[in-house]
C-alpha positions in Angstrom: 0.0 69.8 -26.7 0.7 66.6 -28.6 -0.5 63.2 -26.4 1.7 60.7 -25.7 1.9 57.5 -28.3 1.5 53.8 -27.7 3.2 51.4 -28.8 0.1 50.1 -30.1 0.2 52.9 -32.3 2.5 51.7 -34.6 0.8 48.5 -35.7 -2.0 47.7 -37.7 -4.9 46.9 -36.3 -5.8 43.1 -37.3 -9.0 41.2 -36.5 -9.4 38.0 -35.7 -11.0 35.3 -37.7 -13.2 33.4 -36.6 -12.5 29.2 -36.3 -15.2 27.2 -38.5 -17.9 25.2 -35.9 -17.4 27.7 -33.2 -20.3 30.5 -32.3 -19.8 33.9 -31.8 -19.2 34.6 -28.1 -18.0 31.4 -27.0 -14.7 31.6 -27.6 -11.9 30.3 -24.4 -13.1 31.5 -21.0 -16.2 32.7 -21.7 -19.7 31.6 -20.2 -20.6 29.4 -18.3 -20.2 25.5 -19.7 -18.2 25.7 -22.3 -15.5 23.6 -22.7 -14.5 20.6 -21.9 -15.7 19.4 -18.4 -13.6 19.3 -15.1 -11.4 16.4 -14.9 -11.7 14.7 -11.6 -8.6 14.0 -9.8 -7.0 11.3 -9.4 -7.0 9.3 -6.1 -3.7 7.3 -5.6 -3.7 4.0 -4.1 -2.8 3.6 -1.0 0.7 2.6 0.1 1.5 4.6 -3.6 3.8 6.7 -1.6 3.5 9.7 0.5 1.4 12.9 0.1 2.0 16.5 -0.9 2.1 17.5 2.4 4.6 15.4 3.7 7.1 15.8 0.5 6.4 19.6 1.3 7.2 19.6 5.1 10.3 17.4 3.8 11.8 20.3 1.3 11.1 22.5 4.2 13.6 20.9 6.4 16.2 20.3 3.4 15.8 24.4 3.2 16.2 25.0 6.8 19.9 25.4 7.5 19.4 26.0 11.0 20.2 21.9 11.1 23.2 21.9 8.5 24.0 21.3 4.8 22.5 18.4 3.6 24.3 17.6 0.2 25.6 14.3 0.3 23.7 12.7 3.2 20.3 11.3 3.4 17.8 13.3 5.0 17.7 10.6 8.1 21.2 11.3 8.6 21.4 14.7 8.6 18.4 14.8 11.0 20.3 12.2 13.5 23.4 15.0 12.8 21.0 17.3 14.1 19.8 15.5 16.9 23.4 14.5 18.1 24.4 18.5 17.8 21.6 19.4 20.2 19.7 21.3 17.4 16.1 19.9 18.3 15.1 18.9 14.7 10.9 18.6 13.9 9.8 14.9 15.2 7.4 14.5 13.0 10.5 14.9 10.1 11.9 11.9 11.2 8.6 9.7 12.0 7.7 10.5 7.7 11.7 9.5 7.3 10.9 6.3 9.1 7.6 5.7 7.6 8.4 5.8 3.9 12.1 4.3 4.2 11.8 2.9 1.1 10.8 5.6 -1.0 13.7 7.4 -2.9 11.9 10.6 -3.1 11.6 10.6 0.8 15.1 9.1 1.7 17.3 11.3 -0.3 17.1 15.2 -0.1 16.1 18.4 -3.1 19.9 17.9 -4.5 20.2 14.6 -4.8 20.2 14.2 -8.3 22.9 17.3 -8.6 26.4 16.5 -8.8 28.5 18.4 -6.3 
């Protein structure tokens, strides 16, 4: 009974050569301290604007439609929509909406730069 071919099969088998300066063995990934090392990351100042984790809790409300579509309003608008239709919207949304009032990427919602 004949075994089944691979695709590899039907292509030559090349090998790789090697770059100049670099040793046997140490080639991406492998070992322990190669490369270059870990770049540290980089601390924002404060007052730069708000963290991940607000901007994430943020497009978590713009995906909730439980409190209503929210292309062409702000995100402070559609959460006092919500609030005015009795649909109990997270507090803590509209303290960050308060908090960074001025910052575009809080104020206006995932779809903003979209035309309807």
């Amino acid at each position: 009974m004949e075994q089944p071919r691979l695709i590899t099969d039907s292509f030559p088998r090349r090998l790789r050569r090697r770059r100049p300066g670099r040793a046997p063995g140490t080639g991406k990934g492998k070992g322990k301290g190669t490369g270059c090392p870990p770049v540290p990351a980089a601390e924002e100042p404060p007052g730069a604007g708000p963290d991940r984790s607000v901007l994430e809790m943020l497009r978590s409300f713009d995906l909730a439609w439980e409190y209503g579509p929210c292309t062409g309003i702000t995100r402070l608008q559609r959460w006092e929509r919500a609030q005015a239709l009795g649909l109990s919207p997270p507090d803590k949304v509209r303290d960050a909406l308060l908090e960074h009032k001025d910052d575009p990427s809080v104020i206006y919602n995932l779809w903003h730069e979209y035309e309807l």
